[in-house]
FIKOLLO-59539 format. One line per field, with one value per residue (C-alpha): x, y, z; residue number from 1; residue in one letter. Coordinates in steps of 0.1 Angstrom, whole numbers, plus 5000, padded with zeros to 4 digits. Each point is the difference from the previous one (the first is absolute). Example, Ala and Ser with C-alpha at 12.3 -4.5 7.8 and 13.67 -1.06 7.14 Angstrom:
REM residues 2
c1: [5123	5014]
c2: [4955	5034]
c3: [5078	4993]
k: [1	2]
r: [a	s]
//
This chain:
REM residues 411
c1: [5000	5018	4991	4983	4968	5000	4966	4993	4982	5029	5023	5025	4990	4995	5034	5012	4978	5015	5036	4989	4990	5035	5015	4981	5006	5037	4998	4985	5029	5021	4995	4996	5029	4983	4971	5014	5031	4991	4988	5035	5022	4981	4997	5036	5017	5017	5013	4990	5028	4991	4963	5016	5014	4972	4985	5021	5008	4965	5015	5031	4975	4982	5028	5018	4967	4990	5024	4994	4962	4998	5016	4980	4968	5010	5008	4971	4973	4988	4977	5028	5023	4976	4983	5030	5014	4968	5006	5032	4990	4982	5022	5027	4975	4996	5032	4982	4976	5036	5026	5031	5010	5028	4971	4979	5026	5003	4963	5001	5019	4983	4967	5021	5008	4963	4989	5019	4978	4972	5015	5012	4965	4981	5018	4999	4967	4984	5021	4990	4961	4990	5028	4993	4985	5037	5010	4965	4992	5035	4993	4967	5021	5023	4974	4984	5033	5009	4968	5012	5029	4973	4980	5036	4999	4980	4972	5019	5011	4968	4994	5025	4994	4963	5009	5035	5029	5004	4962	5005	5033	4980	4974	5024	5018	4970	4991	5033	4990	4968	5014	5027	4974	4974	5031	5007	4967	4989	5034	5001	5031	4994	5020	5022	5000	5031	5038	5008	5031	5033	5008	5037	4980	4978	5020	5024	4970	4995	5031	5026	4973	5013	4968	4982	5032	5003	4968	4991	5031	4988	4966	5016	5017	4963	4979	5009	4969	4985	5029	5005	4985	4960	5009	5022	5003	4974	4984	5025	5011	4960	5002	5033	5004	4970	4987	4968	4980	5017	4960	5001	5036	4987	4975	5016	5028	4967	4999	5036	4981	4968	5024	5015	4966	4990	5032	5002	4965	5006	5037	4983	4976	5021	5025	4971	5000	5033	5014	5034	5013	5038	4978	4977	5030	5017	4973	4995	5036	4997	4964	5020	5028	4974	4979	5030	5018	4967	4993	5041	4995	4969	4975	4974	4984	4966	4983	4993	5034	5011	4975	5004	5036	4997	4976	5022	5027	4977	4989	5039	5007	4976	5033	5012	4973	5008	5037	4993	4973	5033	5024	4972	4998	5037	4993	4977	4964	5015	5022	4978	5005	5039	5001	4975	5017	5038	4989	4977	5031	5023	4976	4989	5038	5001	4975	5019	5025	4977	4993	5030	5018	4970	5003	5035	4996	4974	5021	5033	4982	4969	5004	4979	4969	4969	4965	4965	5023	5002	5036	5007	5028	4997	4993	5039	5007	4968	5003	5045	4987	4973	5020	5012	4966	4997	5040	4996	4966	5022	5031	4972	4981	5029	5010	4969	5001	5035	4993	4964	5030	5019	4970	4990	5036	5001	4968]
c2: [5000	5030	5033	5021	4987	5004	5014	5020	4973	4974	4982	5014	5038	4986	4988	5032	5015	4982	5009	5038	4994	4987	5033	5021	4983	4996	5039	5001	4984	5024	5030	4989	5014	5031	4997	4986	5021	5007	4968	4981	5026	5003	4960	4990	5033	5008	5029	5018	4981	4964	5009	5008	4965	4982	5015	4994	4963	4996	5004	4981	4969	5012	5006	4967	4982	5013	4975	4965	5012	5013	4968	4976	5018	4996	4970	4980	5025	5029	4968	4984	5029	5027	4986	4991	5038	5009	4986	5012	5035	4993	4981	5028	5023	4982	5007	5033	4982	4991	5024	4991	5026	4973	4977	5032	5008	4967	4998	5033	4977	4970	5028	5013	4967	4984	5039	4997	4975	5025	5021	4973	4981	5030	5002	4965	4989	5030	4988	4959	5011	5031	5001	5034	5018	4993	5035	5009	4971	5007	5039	4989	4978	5023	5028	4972	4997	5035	5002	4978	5027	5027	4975	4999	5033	5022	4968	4975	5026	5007	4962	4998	5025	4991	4957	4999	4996	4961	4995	5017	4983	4964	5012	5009	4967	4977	5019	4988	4966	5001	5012	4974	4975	5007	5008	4960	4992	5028	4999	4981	4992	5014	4990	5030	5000	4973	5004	4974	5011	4994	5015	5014	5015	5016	5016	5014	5014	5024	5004	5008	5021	5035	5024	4982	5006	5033	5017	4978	5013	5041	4990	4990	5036	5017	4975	5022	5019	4968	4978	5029	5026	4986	4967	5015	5043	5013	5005	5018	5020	5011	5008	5022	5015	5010	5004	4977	4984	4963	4989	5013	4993	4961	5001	5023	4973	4979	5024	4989	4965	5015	5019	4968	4983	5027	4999	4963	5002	5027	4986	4966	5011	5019	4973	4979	5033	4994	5035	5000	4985	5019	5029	4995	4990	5030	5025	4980	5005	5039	5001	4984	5025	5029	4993	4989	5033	5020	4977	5003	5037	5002	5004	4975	5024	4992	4968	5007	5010	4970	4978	5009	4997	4962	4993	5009	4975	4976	5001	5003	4966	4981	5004	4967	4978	5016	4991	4968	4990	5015	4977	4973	5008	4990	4962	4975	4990	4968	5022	5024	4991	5002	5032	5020	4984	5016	5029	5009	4984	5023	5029	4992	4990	5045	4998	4988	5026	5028	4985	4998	5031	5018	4989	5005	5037	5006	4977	5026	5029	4993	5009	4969	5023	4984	5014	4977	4968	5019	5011	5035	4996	5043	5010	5008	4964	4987	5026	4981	4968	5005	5012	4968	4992	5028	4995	4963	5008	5022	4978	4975	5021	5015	4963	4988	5030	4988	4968	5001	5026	4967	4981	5022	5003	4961	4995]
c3: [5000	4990	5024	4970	5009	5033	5011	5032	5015	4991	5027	4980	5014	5033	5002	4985	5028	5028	4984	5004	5036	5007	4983	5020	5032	4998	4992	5036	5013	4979	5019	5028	5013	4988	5021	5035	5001	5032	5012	4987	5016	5034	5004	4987	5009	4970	4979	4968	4983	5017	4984	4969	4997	5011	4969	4977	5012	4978	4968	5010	5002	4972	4976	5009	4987	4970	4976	5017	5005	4967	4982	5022	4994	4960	5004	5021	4997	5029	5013	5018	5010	5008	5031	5017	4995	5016	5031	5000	4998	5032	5020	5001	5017	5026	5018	5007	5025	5024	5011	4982	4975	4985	4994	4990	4973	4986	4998	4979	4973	4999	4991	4974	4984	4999	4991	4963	4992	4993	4977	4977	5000	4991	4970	4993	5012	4980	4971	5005	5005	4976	4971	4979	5031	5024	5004	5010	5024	5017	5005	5018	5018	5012	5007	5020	5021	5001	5019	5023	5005	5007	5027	5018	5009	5018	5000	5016	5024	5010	5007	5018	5023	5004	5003	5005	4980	5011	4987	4966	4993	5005	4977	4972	5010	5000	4963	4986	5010	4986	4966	5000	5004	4973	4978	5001	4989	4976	4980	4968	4974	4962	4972	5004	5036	5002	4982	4978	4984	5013	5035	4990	4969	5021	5026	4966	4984	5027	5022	4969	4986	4999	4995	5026	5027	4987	5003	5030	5018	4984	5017	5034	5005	4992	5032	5025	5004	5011	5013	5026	5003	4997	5021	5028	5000	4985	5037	5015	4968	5000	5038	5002	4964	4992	5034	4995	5031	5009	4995	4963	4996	5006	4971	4973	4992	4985	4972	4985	5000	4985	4976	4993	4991	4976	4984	4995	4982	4978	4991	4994	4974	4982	4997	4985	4972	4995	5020	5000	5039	4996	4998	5026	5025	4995	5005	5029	5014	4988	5025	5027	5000	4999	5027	5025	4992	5008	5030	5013	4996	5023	4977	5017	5024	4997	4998	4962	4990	5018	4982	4968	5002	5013	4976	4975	5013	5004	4962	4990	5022	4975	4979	5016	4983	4963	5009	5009	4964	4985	5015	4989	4966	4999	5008	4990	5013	5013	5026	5011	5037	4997	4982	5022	5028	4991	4991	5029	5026	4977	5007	5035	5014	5000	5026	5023	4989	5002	5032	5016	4985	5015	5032	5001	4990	5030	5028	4989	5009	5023	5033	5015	5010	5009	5011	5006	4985	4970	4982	4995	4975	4989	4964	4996	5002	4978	4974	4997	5001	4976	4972	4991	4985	4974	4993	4993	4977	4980	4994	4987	4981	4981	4995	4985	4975	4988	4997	4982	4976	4998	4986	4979	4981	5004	4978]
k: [1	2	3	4	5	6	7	8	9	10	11	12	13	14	15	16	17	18	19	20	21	22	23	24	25	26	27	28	29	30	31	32	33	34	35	36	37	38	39	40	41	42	43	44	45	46	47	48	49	50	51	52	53	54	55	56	57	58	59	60	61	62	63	64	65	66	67	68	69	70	71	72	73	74	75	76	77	78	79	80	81	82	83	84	85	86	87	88	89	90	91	92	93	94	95	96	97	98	99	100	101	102	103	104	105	106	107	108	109	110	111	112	113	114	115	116	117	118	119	120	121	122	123	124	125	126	127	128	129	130	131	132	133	134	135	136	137	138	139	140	141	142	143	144	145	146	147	148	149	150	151	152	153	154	155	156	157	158	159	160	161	162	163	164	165	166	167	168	169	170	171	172	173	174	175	176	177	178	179	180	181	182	183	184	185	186	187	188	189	190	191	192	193	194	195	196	197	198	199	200	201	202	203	204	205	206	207	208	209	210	211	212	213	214	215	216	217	218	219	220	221	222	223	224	225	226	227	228	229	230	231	232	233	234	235	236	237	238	239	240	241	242	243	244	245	246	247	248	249	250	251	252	253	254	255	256	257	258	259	260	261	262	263	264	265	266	267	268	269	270	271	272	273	274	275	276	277	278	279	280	281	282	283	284	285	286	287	288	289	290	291	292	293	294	295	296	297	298	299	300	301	302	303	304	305	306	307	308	309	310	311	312	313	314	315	316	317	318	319	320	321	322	323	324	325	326	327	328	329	330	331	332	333	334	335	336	337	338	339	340	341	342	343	344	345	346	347	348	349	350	351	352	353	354	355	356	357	358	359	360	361	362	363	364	365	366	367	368	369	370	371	372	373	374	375	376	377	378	379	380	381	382	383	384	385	386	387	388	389	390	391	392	393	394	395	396	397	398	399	400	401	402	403	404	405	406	407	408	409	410	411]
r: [x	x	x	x	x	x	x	x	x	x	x	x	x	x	x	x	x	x	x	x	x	x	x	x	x	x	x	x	x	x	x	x	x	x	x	x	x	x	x	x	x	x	x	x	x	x	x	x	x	x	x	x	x	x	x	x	x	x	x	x	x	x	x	x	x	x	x	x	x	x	x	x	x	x	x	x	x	x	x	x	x	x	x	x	x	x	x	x	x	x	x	x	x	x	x	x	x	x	x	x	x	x	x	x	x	x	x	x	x	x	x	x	x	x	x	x	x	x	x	x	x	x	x	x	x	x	x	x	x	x	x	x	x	x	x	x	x	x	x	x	x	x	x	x	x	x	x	x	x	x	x	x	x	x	x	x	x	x	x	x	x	x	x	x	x	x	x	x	x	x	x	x	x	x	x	x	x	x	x	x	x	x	x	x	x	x	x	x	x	x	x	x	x	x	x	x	x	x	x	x	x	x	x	x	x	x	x	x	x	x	x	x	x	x	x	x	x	x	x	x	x	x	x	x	x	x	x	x	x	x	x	x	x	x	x	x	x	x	x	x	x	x	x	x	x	x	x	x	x	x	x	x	x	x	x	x	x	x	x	x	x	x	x	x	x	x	x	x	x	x	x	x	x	x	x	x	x	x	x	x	x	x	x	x	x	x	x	x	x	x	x	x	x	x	x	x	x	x	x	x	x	x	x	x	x	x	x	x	x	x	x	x	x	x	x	x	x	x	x	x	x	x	x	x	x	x	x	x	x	x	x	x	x	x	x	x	x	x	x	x	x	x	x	x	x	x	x	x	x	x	x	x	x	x	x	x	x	x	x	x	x	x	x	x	x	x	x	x	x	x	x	x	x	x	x	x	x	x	x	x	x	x	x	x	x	x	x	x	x	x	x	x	x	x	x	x	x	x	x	x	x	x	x	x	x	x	x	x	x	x	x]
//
């Protein structure tokens, strides 16, 4: 059964649906770090930099995965791999619920490794189940899961101070379970879902293929936005730059997420209408660089300016799912999974630069100052540490242009 005719009311959508749910739940566990800054720091007694860490041990975990996940998922099918990544997801949150912060840490990695598995089974379970309409289904997908980014925010928060942190973490535990579970049983194999070439074949198709390394590793300078400032700063920068309330500084970070939904629709279509994607990444970076300036400089104010100016970097993040149907278009349909998956670990690997260099930034200057459990790091120090996100959209913008030059005189 080939995915073209997949219908709505088809188990292929349901098991595209529950592939969706993952997404957005392991965005949850994301930015997490995000949303109980406080809570880790009180209850384990660490720093700004320790924090930093613990976020960016996610995409150690994450990175590390994405080539054995992506060629086992090629090769046997999401049916047998998926599930088990599920669970794993889960099982490194739980370390929260004791009061080691090695075991904490660890935990952090293990979420990052069975967290990969999303992104490379959106692509490939949209591409096994509906064919033609791939780019579409997987932009659904992805606004489905950067929903689950928004929910982590301000809602969770709420929840958690209305139940408990302990009670909302078992809830989003006891849902990763429940989606590993119906995964096992709703998953089916297509033709296409399983390699059948030769394995060393495979792995050279994509790994000594230059364009996709090259504009994979252009893509990774430009995730900043995202894989830094949304998932960890983007509170604190809110609170002490632009001098917003800490109870709208909680929800405004939603709007990159919202920005990013918008912008993976509109990119998606006009994909389908054959837009040019060098061109759409680059206007992208230029957005990026344009709204961090304005936002570095203070202009965020008001909780309009400040909007606008995240939703703009929300809708210039959607960049990373043109860059990654570029990389794509590079390979065969038969490695799908292994394409997507080294050149989203290519991309998402600068998250946990972004992360750490970040957090480095604020630990050499912050003066350790806390008030009500919160941070106060000093819009001097945010506005340093910041930086590096506009700097790194630049260097990748300005490399995408040269190299879509580089094609161009090629052809």
């Amino acid at each position: 059964m080939r995915g073209e005719g997949a219908g709505l009311a088809s188990r292929g959508f349901f098991a595209w649906f529950l592939i969706a749910m993952f997404y957005a739940l392991q965005y949850v566990f994301r930015v997490m770090p995000n949303t109980f800054s406080g809570i880790i720091m009180e209850k384990y007694g660490v720093g700004a930099f320790s924090l930093g860490q613990f976020s960016a041990f996610y995409y150690l975990g994450y990175t590390a995965a994405h080539i054995p996940l992506g060629i086992l998922i090629d090769r046997y099918g999401p049916k047998r791999v998926v599930p088990v990544c599920m669970f794993l997801t889960v099982l490194g949150v739980l370390p929260l619920m004791f009061n080691s912060w090695e075991l904490v840490q660890c935990g952090r990695i293990v979420t990052g490794l069975g967290s990969a598995a999303a992104a490379l089974s959106i692509f490939k379970v949209s591409n096994m189940y509906f064919g033609k309409r791939f780019a579409i289904m997987t932009s659904i997908a992805m606004v489905i899961g950067f929903l689950g980014a928004m929910y982590g925010g301000m809602p969770v928060l709420s929840l958690t101070e209305e139940h408990g942190w302990k009670t909302v973490l078992l809830f989003l535990i006891g849902s990763g379970c429940a989606l590993a579970m119906l995964s096992a049983f709703v998953f089916y194999d297509t033709q296409s879902s399983q390699e059948k070439s030769g394995f060393i074949k495979q792995i050279k198709q994509v790994l000594c293929n230059k364009k996709l390394l090259v504009i994979s590793l252009l893509g990774g300078f430009m995730i900043g936005s995202l894989e830094g400032f949304a998932d960890g700063w983007a509170t604190a920068f809110l609170t002490e730059v632009c001098g917003i309330s800490y109870q709208y500084a909680s929800i405004l970070p939603s709007t990159v997420f919202v920005g990013s939904c918008l912008g993976s629709l509109a990119f998606s279509f006009m994909l389908n209408r054959s837009v040019d994607g060098f061109k759409i990444i680059i206007y992208c970076g230029g957005f990026t660089v344009l709204a961090f300036g304005l936002m570095l400089m203070g202009h965020c104010g008001t909780g309009i300016s400040a909007f606008v100016l995240l939703l703009i970097i929300g809708i210039s993040s959607a960049y990373q799912l043109v860059t990654v149907c570029q990389a794509i278009s590079y390979v065969g349909p038969e490695s799908v999974a292994l394409a997507t998956a080294v050149s989203n670990m290519i991309i998402m690997v600068f998250g946990y630069f972004f992360h750490t260099a970040i957090a480095a930034i604020v630990n050499a200057y912050w003066d350790g100052a806390m008030s009500d459990g919160h941070a106060i790091y000093g819009s001097d120090v945010l506005v340093k540490s910041m930086a590096v996100v506009p700097l790194g959209a630049l260097i990748g913008m300005l490399g995408v242009w040269i190299f879509k030059l580089r094609e161009k005189q090629a052809e």
